[in-house]
Residue, then its C-alpha position, 0 to 999 in steps of 0.5 A: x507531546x500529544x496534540x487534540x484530544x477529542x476520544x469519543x465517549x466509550x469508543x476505545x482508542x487505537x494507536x496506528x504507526x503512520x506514514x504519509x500515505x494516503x492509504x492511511x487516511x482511509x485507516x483512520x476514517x473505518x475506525x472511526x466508523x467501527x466504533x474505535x477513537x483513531x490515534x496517530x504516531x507520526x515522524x513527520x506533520x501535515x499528512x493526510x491522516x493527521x488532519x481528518x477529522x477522524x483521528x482523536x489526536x497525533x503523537x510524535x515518534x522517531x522515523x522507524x527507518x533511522x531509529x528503529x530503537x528509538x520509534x519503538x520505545x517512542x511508540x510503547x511510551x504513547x500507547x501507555x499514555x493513551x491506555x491504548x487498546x491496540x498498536x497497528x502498524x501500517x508500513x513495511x518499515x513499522x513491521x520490520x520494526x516492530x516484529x517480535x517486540x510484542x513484550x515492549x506494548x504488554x497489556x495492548x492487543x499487537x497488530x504485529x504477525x511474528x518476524x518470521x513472517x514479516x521477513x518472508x512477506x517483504x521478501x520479493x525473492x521468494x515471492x515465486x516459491x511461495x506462489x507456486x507452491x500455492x498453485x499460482x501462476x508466476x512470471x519468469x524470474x531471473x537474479x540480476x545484480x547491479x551493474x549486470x546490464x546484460x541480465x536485465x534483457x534475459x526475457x528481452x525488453x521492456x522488463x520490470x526490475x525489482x529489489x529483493x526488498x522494498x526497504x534494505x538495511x544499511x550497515x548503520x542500522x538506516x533503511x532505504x527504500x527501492x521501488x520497482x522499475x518498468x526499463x527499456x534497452x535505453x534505460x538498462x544500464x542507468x538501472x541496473x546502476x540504482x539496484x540494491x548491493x544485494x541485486x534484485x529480480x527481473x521479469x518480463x513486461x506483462x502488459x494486461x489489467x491489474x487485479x488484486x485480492x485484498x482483505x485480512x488475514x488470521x493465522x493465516x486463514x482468510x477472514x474476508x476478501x474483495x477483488x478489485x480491477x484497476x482502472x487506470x493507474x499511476x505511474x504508467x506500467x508499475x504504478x498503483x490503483x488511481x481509479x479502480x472498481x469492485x468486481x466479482x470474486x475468483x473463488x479459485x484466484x483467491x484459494x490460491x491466495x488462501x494458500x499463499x497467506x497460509x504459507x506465510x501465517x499471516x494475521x493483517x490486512x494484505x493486498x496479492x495483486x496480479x495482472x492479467x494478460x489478455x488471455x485471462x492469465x492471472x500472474x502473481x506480481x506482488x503482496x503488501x503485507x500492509x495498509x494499501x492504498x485502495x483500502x478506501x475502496x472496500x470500506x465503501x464496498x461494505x467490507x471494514x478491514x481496519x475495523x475487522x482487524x482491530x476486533x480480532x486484535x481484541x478477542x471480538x467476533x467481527x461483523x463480516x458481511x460481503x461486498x458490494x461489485x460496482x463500487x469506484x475508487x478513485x485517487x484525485x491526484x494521481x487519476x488527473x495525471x493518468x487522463x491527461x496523459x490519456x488524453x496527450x498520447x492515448x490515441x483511441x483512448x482520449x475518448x475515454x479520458x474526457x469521460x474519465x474526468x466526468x463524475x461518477x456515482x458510488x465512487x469513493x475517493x482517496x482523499x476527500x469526503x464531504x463529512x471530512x474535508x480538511x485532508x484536502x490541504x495536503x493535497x494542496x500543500x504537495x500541489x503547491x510544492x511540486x509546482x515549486x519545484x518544477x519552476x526552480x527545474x523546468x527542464x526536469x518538468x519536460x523530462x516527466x511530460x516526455x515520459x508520458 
């Protein structure tokens, strides 16, 4: 069942497998501006995405991460019905999915790159190799497996502890999600408990500023790229961007990120993020091989990833001009929660948390925009469910304020 059909006249229509992330949301609204007619294909409701007012419609498909088969096929029917002109994937679970399956969407421009390279790029373990052979500076690596209490402090404490994959198949073809993990010696044993079957990674601690190179890729040469420095971020430690600003480009940073995505033949929108110590060190730390969440940010700054992307799909010459340094991004829900723990335990940082609050020009935002408001209920929605839930757990509300 398709649901509002508002095609703009001659702007051709372009099917995105959609997840609940925000990131997608700015998906929608570049294409929209690029000339394209935003549809979504989505296995659940009320996301951010779904009601902007950039996308033309909304299509139900299978969870690719319990029926692969069945959101493939879900996806192939839509795309025919809307004689789409291109299928973009947005999450790693759309690209395990959807890799080599190219024959399934014949006559429609895929936004797939090969299985091959979709499994080295979500494969974390290799994501030292590869890096060193691009002449990138890595942290120290070491295999952990669960339950492993005593390997998870093989470069002390506090570590960060990976999973070799985001998202790990299970025997009944099912995917489940793992995140990675910022552990204490308090927190060693609990977490080498929650790892995969497989095992993970751990590295150090690097404390230092998240910087990351983002832009798209074709075969596995940089089409166009922005630096970003973040701000704040959250969650603490591992969390991504809640407010984040342009910077000048690395030129040798972002050779050895030309590298890397050559070694993968990457076609797409990528994200490589560092962080880097207080030595001006970069240190690799992780590629999203996907839409991420900042991409708001560079459409502001000038540079249209999605829309760059879908011309390629389909044979056009992209507009490709620079970007914009200075430019602001900033996530509402998730930047609230970064100043106020700020402001309760940041010592000589308070100071700069009441600024944090203040508005700021040339700041693009992940969810509101005055020409589209409506994705703002999501917002609300969560806020309202979280508040729920914390009345129904209070003690696990202290938990979470105590561990900030």
């Amino acid at each position: 069942m398709l649901h509002r059909f508002r095609n703009a006249p001659g702007a051709p229509p372009v099917l995105i497998a959609a997840t609940d992330n925000y990131g997608i949301l700015a998906v929608a609204r570049a294409l929209r501006a690029a000339g394209y007619t935003p549809w979504l294909a989505v296995h659940k409701p009320g996301t951010y995405a779904a009601r902007s007012s950039a996308v033309a419609g909304t299509v139900p498909v299978p969870d690719p991460s319990f029926d692969q088969e069945g959101f493939v096929s879900e996806l192939a029917v839509a795309a025919e019905r809307l004689s789409a002109a291109a299928v973009l994937p947005s999450g790693e679970n759309h690209l395990l999915a959807l890799a080599d399956r190219e024959a399934d969407f014949a006559g429609i421009a895929f936004g797939v790159p090969s299985r091959e390279s979709v499994n080295r790029a979500t494969h974390k373990g290799l994501l030292s190799t590869l890096g060193t052979a691009a002449g990138l500076r890595t942290p120290p690596t070491a295999k952990v497996v669960r339950g492993d209490t005593e390997a998870v402090g093989a470069f002390d404490f506090p570590a960060i502890l990976k999973p070799l994959y985001s998202l790990v198949r299970n025997p009944d073809g099912t995917m489940l999600g793992y995140s990675v993990r910022h552990v204490t010696v308090e927190q060693a044993e609990e977490a080498v408990k929650g790892l995969p079957e497989r095992g993970g990674l751990v590295q150090p601690y690097i404390p230092g500023q998240l910087i990351s190179v983002s832009g798209v890729s074709w075969e596995g040469e940089i089409v166009c790229a922005l630096h970003q420095l973040s701000i704040r971020t959250w969650p603490r430690h591992v969390g991504g961007s809640s407010y984040a600003v342009t910077i000048q480009s690395d030129e040798e940073l972002e050779r050895g990120v030309g590298r890397l995505l050559g070694e993968l033949g990457w076609s797409g929108i990528f994200q490589v993020q560092f962080v880097r110590d207080p030595g001006g060190e970069h240190y690799l730390i992780d590629i999203n091989p996907r839409v991420y969440g900042t991409l708001g940010l560079a459409t502001a700054a000038g540079l249209n990833l999605p829309g760059i992307w879908t011309d390629l799909l389909l044979g056009k010459s992209p507009r490709v001009d620079g970007y914009r340094i200075g430019v602001r991004f900033r996530h509402e829900e998730k930047d609230i929660r970064a100043l106020i723990r700020l402001l309760l335990v940041g010592d000589g940082e308070r100071w700069g948390a009441l600024q944090g609050f203040l508005p700021r020009r040339k700041t693009a935002h992940a969810i509101f925009a005055l020409h589209d408001p409506m994705p703002l209920l999501t917002s609300a929605a969560k806020l309202l469910k979280s508040s729920s839930a914390e009345r129904a757990d209070p003690q696990a509300s202290r938990k979470t304020r105590q561990s900030w």
